[in-house]
C-alpha positions as CSV (number, residue, x, y, z in Angstrom):
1,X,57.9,45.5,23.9
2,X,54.2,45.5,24.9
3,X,52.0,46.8,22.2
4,X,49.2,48.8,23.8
5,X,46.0,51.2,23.3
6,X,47.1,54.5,22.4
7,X,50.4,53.8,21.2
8,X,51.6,55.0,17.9
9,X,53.2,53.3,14.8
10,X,54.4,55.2,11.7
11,X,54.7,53.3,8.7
12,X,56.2,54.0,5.2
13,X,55.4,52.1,1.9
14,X,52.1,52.0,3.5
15,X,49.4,52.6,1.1
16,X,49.7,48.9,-0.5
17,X,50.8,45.7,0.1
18,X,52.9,44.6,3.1
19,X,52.9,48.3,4.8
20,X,48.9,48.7,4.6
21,X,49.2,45.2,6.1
22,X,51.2,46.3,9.0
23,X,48.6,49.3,9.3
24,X,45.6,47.2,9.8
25,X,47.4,44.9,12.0
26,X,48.7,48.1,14.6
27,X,45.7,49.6,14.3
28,X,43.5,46.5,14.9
29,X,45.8,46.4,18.3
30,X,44.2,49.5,19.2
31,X,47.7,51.3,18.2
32,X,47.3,55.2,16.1
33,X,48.8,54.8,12.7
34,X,50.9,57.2,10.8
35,X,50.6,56.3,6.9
36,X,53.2,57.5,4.7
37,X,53.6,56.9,0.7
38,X,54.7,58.3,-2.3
39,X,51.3,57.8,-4.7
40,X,48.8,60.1,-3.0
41,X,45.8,58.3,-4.6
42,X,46.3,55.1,-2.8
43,X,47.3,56.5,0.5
44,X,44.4,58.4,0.6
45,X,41.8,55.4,0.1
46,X,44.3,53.4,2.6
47,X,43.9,56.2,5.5
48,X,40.1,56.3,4.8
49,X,39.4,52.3,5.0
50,X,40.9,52.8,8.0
51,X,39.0,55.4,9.7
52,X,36.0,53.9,8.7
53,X,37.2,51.0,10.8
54,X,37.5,53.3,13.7
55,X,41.4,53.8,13.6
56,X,42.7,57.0,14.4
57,X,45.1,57.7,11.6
58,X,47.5,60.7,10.1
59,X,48.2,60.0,6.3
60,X,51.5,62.4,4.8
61,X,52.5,61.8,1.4
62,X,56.2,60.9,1.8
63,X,59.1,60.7,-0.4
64,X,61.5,58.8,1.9
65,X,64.6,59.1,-0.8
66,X,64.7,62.4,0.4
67,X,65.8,63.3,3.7
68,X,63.5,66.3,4.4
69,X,60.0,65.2,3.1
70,X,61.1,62.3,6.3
71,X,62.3,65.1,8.5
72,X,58.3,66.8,7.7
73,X,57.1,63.5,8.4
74,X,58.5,63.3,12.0
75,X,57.2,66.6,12.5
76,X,53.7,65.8,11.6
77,X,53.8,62.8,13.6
78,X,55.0,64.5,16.7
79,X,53.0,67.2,16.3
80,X,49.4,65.5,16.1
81,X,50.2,62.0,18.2
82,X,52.8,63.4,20.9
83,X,54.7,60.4,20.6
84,X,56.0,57.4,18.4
85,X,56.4,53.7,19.8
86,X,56.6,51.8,16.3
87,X,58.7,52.4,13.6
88,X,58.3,50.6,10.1
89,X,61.2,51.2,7.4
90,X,58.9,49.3,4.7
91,X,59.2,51.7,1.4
92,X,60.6,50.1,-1.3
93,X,61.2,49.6,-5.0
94,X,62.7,47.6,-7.8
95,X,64.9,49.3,-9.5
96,X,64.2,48.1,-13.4
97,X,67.3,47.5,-14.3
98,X,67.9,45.2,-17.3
99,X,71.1,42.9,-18.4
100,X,74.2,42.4,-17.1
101,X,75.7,44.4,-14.2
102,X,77.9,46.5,-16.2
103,X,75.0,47.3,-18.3
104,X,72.6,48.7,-15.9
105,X,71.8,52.4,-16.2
106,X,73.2,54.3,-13.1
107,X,69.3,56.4,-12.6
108,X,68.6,52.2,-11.8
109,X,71.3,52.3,-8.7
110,X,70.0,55.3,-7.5
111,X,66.8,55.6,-7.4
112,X,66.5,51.7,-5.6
113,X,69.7,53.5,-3.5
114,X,67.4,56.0,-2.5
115,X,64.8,53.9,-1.4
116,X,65.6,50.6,-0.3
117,X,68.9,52.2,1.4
118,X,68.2,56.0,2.3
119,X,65.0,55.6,3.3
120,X,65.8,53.7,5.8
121,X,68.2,55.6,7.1
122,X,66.4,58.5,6.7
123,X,63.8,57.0,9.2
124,X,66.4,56.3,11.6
125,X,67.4,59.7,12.0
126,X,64.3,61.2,12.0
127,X,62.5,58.9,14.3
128,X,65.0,57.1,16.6
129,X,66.7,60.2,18.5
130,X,63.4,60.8,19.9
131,X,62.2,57.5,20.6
132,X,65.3,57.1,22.8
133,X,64.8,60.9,24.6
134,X,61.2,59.7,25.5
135,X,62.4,57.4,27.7
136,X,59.6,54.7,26.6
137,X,59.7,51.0,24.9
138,X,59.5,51.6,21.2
139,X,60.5,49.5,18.2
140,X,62.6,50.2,14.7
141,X,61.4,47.0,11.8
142,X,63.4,47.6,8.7
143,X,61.9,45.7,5.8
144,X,64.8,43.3,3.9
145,X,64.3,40.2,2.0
146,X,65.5,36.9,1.4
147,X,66.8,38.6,-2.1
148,X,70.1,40.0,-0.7
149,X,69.1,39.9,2.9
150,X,70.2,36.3,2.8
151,X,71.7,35.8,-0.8
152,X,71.1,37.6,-4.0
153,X,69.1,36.9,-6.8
154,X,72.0,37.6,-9.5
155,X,68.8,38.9,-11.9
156,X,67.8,41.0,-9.5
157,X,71.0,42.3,-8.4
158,X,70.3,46.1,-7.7
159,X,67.3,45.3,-5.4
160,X,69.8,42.7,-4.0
161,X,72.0,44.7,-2.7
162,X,70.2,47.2,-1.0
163,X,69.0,44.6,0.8
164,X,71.7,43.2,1.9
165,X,72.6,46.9,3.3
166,X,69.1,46.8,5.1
167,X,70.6,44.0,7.0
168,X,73.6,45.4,8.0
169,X,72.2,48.7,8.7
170,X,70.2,47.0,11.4
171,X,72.7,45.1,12.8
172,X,74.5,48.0,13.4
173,X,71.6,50.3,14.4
174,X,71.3,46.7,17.2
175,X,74.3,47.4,18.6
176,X,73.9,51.4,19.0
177,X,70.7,50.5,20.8
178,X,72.5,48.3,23.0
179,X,75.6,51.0,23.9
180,X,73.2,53.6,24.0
181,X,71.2,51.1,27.0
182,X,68.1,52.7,24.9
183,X,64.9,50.7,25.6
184,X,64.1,50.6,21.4
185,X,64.4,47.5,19.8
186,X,65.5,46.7,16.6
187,X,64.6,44.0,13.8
188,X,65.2,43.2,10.5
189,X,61.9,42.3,8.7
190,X,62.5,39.2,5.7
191,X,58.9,39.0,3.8
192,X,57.6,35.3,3.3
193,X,58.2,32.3,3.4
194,X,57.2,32.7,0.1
195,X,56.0,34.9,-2.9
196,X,54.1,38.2,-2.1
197,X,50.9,40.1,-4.0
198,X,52.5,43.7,-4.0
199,X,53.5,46.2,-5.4
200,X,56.9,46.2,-5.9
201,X,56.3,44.6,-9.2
202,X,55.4,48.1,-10.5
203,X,57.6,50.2,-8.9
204,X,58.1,52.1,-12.0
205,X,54.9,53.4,-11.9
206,X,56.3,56.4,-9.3
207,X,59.7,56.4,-10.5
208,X,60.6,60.3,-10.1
209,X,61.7,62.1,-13.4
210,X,65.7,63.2,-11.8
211,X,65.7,58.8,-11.9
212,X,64.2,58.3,-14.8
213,X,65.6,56.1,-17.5
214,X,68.1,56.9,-20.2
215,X,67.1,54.5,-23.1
216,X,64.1,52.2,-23.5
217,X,63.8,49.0,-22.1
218,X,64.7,46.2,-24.5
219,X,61.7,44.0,-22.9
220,X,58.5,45.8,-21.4
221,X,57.8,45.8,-17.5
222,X,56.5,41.9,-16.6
223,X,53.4,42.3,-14.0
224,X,53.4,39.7,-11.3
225,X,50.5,38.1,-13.2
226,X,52.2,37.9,-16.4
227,X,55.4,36.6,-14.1
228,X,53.2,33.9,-12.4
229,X,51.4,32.6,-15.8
230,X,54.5,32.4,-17.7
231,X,56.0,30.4,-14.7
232,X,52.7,27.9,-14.4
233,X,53.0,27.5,-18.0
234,X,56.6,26.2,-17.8
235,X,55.1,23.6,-15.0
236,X,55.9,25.9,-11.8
237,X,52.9,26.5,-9.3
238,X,54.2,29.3,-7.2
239,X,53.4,29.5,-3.5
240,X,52.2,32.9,-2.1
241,X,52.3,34.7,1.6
242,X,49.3,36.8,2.8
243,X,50.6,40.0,4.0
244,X,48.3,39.4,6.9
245,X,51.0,37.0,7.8
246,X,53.6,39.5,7.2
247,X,51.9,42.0,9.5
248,X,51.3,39.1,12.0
249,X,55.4,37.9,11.9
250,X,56.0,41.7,12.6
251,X,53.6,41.9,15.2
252,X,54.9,38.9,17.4
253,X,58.6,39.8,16.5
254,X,58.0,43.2,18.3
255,X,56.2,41.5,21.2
256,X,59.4,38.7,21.9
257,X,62.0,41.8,20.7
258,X,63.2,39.4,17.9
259,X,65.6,40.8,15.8
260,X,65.7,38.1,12.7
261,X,61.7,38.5,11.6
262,X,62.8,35.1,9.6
263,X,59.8,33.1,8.9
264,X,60.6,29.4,9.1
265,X,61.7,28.6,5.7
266,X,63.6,24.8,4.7
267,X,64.8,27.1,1.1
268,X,66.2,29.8,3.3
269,X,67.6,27.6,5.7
270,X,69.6,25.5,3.1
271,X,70.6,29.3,1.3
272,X,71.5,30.5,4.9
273,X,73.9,27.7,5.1
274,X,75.2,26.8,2.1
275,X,76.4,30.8,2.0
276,X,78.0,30.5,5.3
277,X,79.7,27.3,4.4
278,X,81.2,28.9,1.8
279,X,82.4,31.5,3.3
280,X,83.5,29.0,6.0
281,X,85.2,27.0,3.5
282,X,87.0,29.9,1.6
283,X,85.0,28.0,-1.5
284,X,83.7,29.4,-4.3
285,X,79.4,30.5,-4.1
286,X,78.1,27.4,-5.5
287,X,74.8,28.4,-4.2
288,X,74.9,30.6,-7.2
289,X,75.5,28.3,-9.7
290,X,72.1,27.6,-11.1
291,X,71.8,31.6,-12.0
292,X,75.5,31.4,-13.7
293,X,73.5,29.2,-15.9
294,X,70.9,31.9,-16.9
């Protein structure tokens, strides 16, 4: 797909982080940008930094967990642009979960559930049918990661998993496409290579009251500071990603219709593999082994 002048790309999770990233980017194409995000106070600065830079820009406040505050954001979309070429499924949280599996509060499955997983199919079926009755190129990016998307992080295993369903759900949103001989492309969006500044750290901070915990946490919430201090002082430098370079792996993937947005990675090579060896091999997931540990 050619991006071009005039175009439009709607993007959700984007007051912060790697969906103000994407933003920018579009709009520094020349594209119109649709913001939507769930903390009003930071979309709001978000849409005005970009006006200032001359973008054209409609800003909703969006919950994307539910299905009809992504229905209203079509709408508004439609109704002030005419059209929408880009789609970015990028809203996401952690969930906060704590422990083991079976100890994990069901509010945590749901409310990432809603989120990581809904949202994105909320999207879908508010945007896609008419990207495909305009006739036009256009472009669906989900936003995975290499947690799940590729193999989980067992301490991390809520977020894990809907990740992995991100995949999937683009795969199989691919092969519509393709049986539908629809002109919209699809890709699955895997942050990095490494570490990213965001947001998700602190999802909790808009965690909506019908998902809110049942008991106290037994540790408090770790900011990515405190997370990235603790590791340098057990000897770990951690590497980090610009989201510019998020926003520019999007950008290109959209221009050469990539479907893996997989930054060259020799860690998530040698995950890739060693998962589909052992699923090859009928073997045990040794790649694992080092969190059975924790």
């Amino acid at each position: 797909m050619r991006l071009e002048e005039g175009q439009v790309a709607v993007v959700t999770g984007a007051a912060s982080g790697i969906g103000l990233a994407m933003a920018r980017r579009f709009a520094a194409e020349g594209l119109k940008v649709v913001l939507a995000d769930v903390e009003e106070g930071a979309l709001d600065k978000a849409a005005g930094e970009l006006r200032q830079d001359g973008a054209q820009v409609l800003a909703r406040v969006v919950d994307v967990g539910e299905r009809e505050s992504v229905q209203a954001l079509a709408e508004a979309a439609y109704d002030t642009f005419g059209a929408v070429h880009v789609l970015c499924n990028n809203a996401g949280v952690g969930s906060g979960a704590e422990g083991r599996m079976w100890e994990h509060e069901p509010n945590d499955w749901k409310w990432a559930f809603a989120v990581n997983v809904w949202g994105v199919f909320h999207g879908i079926q508010a945007f896609v049918p008419r990207m495909i009755a305009a006739g036009g190129p256009g472009h669906v990016v989900n936003t995975s990661s290499g947690d799940g998307g590729i193999a989980p992080l067992p301490t991390a295993s809520v977020y894990a998993v809907t990740k992995s369903a991100v995949v999937t759900m683009t795969e199989s949103l691919y092969a519509h496409l393709k049986a539908e001989g629809a002109p919209v492309g699809a890709s699955v969006l895997f942050p990095g290579p490494h570490m990213l500044r965001t947001g998700l750290w602190e999802s909790h901070r808009n965690r909506p009251e019908r998902y809110a915990k049942e008991r106290p946490r037994r540790t408090p919430y770790r900011s990515l500071d405190q997370w990235e201090s603790a590791m340098r002082a057990a000897g770990r430098e951690v590497e980090f990603t610009p989201v510019e370079d998020v926003a520019g792996t999007v950008v290109d993937g959209i221009r050469a219709d990539r479907f893996w947005m997989l930054p060259e990675s020799e860690h998530s090579d040698r995950q890739i593999r060693a998962r589909s060896q052992s699923m090859l091999d009928r073997a045990d997931p040794s790649y694992l082994e080092s969190f059975i540990l924790d």
